[in-house]
N, C-alpha and C positions, 0 to 999 in steps of 0.2 A: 504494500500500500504506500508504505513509504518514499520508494522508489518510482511508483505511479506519480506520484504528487513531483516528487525533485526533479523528474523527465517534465511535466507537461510548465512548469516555471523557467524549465533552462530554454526552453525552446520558446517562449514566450520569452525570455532577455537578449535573446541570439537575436531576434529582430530589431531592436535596440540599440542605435550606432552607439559604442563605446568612445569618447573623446577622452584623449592621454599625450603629454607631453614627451612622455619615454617609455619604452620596453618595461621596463622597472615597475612603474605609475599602473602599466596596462595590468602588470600580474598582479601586486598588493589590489585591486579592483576586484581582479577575478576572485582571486582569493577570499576577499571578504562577501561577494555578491555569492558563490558557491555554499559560505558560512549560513549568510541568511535563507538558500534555496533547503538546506539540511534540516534548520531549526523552522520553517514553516512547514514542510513537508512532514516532520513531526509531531507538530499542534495539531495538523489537521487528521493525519493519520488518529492521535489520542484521544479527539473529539469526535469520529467516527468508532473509536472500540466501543464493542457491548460494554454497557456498566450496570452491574444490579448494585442497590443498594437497602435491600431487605436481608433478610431473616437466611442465614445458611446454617447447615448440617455436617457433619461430616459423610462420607461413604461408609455404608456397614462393613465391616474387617471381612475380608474374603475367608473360608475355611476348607480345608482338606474335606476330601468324601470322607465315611468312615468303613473302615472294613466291614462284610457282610459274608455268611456261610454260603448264601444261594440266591436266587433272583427268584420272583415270579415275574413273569410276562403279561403282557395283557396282548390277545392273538387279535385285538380290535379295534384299539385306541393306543396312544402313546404314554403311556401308563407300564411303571414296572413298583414292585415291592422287592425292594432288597430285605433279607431276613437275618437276626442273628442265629447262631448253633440253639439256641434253647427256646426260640421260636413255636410254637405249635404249629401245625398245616392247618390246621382246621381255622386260625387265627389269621393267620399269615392270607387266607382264600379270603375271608371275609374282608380283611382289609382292602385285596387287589377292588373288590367287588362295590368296596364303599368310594376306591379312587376313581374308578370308571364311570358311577354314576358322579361324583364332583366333575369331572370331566365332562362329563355328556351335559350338565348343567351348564356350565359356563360356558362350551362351546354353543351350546344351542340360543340361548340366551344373551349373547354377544359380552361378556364379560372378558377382562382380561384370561392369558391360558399362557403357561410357563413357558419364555423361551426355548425353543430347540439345545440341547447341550453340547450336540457335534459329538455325543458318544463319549463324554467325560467320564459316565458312569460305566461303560461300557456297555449299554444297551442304547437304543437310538431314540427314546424317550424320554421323559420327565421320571425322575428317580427320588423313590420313600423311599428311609430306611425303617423299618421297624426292629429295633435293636434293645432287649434286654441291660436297664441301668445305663441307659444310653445320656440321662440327660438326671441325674441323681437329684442336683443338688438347685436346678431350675426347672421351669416349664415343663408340661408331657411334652409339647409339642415344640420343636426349635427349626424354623425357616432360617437358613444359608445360602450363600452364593458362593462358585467358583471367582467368575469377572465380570469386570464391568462390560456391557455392552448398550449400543446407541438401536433403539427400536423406533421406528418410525420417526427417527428425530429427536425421540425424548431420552433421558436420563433409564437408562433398566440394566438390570444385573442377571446372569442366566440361574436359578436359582436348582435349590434341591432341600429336602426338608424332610431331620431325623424327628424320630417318636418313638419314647421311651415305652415297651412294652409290658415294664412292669408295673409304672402307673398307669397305664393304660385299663382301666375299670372294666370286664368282659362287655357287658350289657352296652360301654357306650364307645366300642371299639367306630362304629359305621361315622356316627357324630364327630369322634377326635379325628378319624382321617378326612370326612371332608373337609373340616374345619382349617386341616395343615395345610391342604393342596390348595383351599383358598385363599393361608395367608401367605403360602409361597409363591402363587401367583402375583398374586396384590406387591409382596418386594421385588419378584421380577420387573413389573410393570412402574412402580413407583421408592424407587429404595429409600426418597429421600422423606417420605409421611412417616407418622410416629409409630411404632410397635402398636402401641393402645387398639389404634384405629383398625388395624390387620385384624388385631386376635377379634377387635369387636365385630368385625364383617365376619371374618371365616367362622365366629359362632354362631352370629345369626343366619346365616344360608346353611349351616350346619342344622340349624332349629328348623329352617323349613323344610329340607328334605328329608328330614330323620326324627324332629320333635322331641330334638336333643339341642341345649346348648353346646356345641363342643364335646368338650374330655367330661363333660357332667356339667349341675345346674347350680353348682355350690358359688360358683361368680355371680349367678345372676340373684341367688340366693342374699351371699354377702352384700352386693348393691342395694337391696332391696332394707337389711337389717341398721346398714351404714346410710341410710338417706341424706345423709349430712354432707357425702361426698359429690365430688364435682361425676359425670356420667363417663365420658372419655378423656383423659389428662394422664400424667405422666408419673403417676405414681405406680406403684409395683404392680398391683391391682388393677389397675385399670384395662378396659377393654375388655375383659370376661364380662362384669356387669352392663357393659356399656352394649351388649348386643340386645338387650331388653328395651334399651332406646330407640334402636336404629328399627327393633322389630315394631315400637310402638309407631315409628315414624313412617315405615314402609304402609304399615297397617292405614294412616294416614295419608296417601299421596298414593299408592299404587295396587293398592286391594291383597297386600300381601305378596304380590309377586315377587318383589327384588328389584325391580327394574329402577326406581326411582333412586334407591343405593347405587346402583352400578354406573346410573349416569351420573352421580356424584364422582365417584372417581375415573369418568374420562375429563373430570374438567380439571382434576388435581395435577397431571405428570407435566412437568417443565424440563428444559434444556438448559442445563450451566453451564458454563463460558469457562470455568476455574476446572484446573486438572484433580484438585483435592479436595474440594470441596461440593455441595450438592444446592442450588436454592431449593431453601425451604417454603416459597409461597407460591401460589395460592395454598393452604394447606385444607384438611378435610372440613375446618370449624369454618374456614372462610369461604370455601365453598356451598357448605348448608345454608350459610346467613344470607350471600348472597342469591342461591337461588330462591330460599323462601320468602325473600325480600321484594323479585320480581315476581314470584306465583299469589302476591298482596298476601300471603300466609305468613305474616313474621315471624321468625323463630322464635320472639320472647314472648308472644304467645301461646307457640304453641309447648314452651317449656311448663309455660303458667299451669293450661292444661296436662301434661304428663305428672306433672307435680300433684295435681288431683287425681287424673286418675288412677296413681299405681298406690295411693290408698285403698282402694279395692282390690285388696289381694290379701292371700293367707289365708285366713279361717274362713270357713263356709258364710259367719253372715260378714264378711265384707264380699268378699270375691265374687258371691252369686249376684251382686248389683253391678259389679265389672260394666262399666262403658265399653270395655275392648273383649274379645274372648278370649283374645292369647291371655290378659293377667288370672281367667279363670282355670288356667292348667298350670300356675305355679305351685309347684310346691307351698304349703300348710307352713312352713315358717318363712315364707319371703313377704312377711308384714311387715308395715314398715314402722317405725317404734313411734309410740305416746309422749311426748315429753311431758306433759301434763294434765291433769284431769280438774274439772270442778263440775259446782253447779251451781243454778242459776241462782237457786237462794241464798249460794254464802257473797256474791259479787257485792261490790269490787274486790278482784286480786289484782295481782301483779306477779308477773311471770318474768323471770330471768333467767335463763338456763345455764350455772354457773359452769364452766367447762365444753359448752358446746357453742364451733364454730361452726358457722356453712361454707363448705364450698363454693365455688361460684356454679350455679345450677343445682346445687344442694337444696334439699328442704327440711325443715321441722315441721311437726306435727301436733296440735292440743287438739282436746277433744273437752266438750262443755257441756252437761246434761241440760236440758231445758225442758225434762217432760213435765214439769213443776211450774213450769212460768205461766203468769196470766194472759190468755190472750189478750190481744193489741199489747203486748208486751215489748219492749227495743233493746237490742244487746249494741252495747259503743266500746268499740275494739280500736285502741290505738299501738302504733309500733313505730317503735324507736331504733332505728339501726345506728353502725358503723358507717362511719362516711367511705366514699371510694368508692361505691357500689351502686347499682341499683338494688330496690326492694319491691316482692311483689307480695299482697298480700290478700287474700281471700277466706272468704267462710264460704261452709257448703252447710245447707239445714237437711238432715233426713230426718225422715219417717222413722215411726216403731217397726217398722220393718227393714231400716236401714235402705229406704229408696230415696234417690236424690229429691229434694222437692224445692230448690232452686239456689240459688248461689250467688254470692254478692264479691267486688273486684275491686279496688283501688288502682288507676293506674299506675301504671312501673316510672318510676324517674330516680332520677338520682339522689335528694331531696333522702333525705335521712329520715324521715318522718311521714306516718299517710295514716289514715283516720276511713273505718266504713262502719255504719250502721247497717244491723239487721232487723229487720221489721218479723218480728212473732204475731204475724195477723190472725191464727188461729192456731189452737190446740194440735194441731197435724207434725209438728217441728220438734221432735221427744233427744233432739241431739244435733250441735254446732262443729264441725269441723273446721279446725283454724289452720291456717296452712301458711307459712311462709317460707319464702325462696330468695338466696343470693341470685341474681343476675346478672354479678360482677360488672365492672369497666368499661370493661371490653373483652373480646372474645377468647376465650380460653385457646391457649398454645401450648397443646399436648405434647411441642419437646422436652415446654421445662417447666420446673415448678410454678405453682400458682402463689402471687402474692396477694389475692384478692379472698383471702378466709377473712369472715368476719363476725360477728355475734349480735344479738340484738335482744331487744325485750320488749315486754307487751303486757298492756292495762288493760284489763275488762273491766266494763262495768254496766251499770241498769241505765237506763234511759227514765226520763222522766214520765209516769203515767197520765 
């Protein structure tokens, strides 16, 4: 480029009579006119490079395959199971059986599908290992690459992806392998998005064709018990729970199928300009925001909403009022915890939750009996946050049979402070659901830490009769 630029100046000077007293005079000229052709062809050359100036990653560390007793093949699709010595066959078929249908999913369904490995594995497909004590001391499941490679333009690595076969739970062997192939796809195609996000996908597409989360339901479990925490971010945990959002959110926008997930991440892969490093942006949270942004769907809405309705799960009488059917097949303890209880006749209290922060997208949960209250009765719920944040804050009234009977909203701002009344127009309102949620900052970046935890407190009290 540089060289471009220094040719089309010198030859624009050539035309240029040079007037000089001497020989001497003519070179000191040239010389300094050559100076100036070097250091503009320069400027212009540096003003023409790519420059990003967001958010980078490094490249995930490449890793050796690991040794394996035997292969299965798949005689139909590009699918193999490499096995250890202490393997079962009966284990070892089931798994070929769980990768082929992941594979027949994402090919058919236009999802990313591992690049080609050129026979690294020594089979001419995409290569599991399922290997005894494979992965001890982390994950059942661990997505790896050989190298980097450029796909379509974008940023991808050719991937391969062990699983440990002794945590491998028998019953949820079909769940944990599609769950791998989808999160080794997903680093194929995207190496530089967060882990969180992988494991959260490959367990909800795991959930849909198998009605399994993954290696088991104990993440989506623990999400449900920890409500406090952010849904996808960067902590240890995350993305196990986080597939209970993306299914609540599919449930929303694509009737279940997956499709609405999957074209989230063809908006996510980028191309870096840096040999060591990877851009991190658009990432998967900037991607949600902005497309639910143009579909007039706001994400902080429909947080608000998730926030309520995964109160309806765990025991028979929340779960059987479930808005959603998927939270009526959670497991019996993925309730989500009570910080507080009253009723109506001892109010006013005051609720501080000493020790509990929220996440950003986090919630708390009180509960308020009001089968006591006089009709035309009025509950005045005020909340006090942590600055930094936004705050959402709602009550839901049910019935004695625990059905929704309508629901009141303060809107979300930043504003530390929001105040709603609820109107007890009739004896039908036997219990108040008070629900609040961080909606942090700004959008959660599940590479790193969140500094947007914060805590807050709440006054109830009667209304005047």
């Amino acid at each position: 480029m540089r060289r471009f630029f220094r040719l089309a100046l010198a030859l624009f000077t050539v035309s240029v009579p040079l007037v000089s007293s001497s020989v001497c005079a003519q070179d000191d000229e040239e010389e300094t006119a050559q100076g100036s052709i070097d250091a503009w062809a320069e400027a212009m050359a540096q003003s023409m490079a790519p420059r990003w100036g967001g958010p980078e990653v490094e490249w995930p560390m490449p890793s050796s395959r690991p040794d394996a007793a035997g292969v299965l093949r798949s005689f139909e699709r590009p699918v193999n199971v490499h096995v250890g010595g202490r393997v079962s066959a009966e284990r070892a078929a089931r798994a070929l059986s769980a990768l082929e249908l992941a594979h027949d999913y994402l090919a058919e369904h236009a999802w990313p599908v591992p690049t080609p490995d050129g026979g690294r594995g020594g089979t001419a497909g995409f290569d599991l290992y399922l290997l005894p004590g494979a992965t001890p001391t982390g994950p059942t499941v661990r997505p790896s690459h050989d190298v980097p490679h450029v796909h379509d333009g974008f940023d991808a690595v050719v991937p391969f992806v062990t699983v440990d076969d002794h945590q491998m739970v028998d019953s949820r062997i079909e769940g944990c392998v599609v769950s791998a192939y989808v999160q080794a796809a997903l680093l194929g195609a995207d190496p530089a998005e967060a882990r969180s996000w992988r494991v959260a996908t490959g367990d909800f597409l795991a959930w849909l064709l198998t009605g399994h989360f993954g290696c088991g339901d104990e993440g989506v479990v623990e999400q449900q018990q920890q409500s406090w925490r952010t849904w996808i971010g960067s902590g240890e945990a995350s993305g196990e729970g986080g597939a209970l959002f993306l299914a609540m959110l599919s449930a929303r926008t694509d009737g279940l199928t997956g499709d609405f997930i999957r074209d989230l991440w063809t908006a996510a892969p980028q191309r870096s300009w840096n040999d060591d490093r990877l851009r991190a942006a658009p990432d998967m949270w900037q991607v949600v925001n902005a497309v639910m942004e143009v579909g007039q769907d706001p994400l902080q809405r429909f947080l608000e909403e998730v926030a309520i309705s995964r109160y309806f799960s765990g025991p028979s009488s929340r779960s059987e009022q479930a808005p959603l059917r998927l939270l009526r097949g959670l497991p019996e303890d993925a309730a989500v915890p009570i910080q507080g209880r009253a009723a109506f006749g001892d109010l006013p209290r005051r609720f501080e939750p000493h020790g509990l922060e929220l996440e950003p997208y986090g919630s708390a949960y009180l509960e308020l009996d009001t089968s006591e209250a006089p009709a035309g009765s009025q509950l005045r719920i005020w909340l006090s946050g942590e600055l930094g944040v936004g705050w959402a804050l709602s009550a839901v009234r049910l019935g004695a049979d625990g059905v929704e009977r309508g629901r009141v909203r303060a809107p979300v701002r930043r504003h530390p402070r929001s105040y709603i009344p609820v109107e007890l127009t009739d004896d039908e309102t036997h219990k108040v659901v008070i629900v609040v949620t961080n909606m942090g900052g700004r959008l959660v970046d599940a590479d790193d830490p969140d500094d947007q935890v914060r805590s807050f407190r709440l006054i109830l009290d009667r209304g005047p009769q």
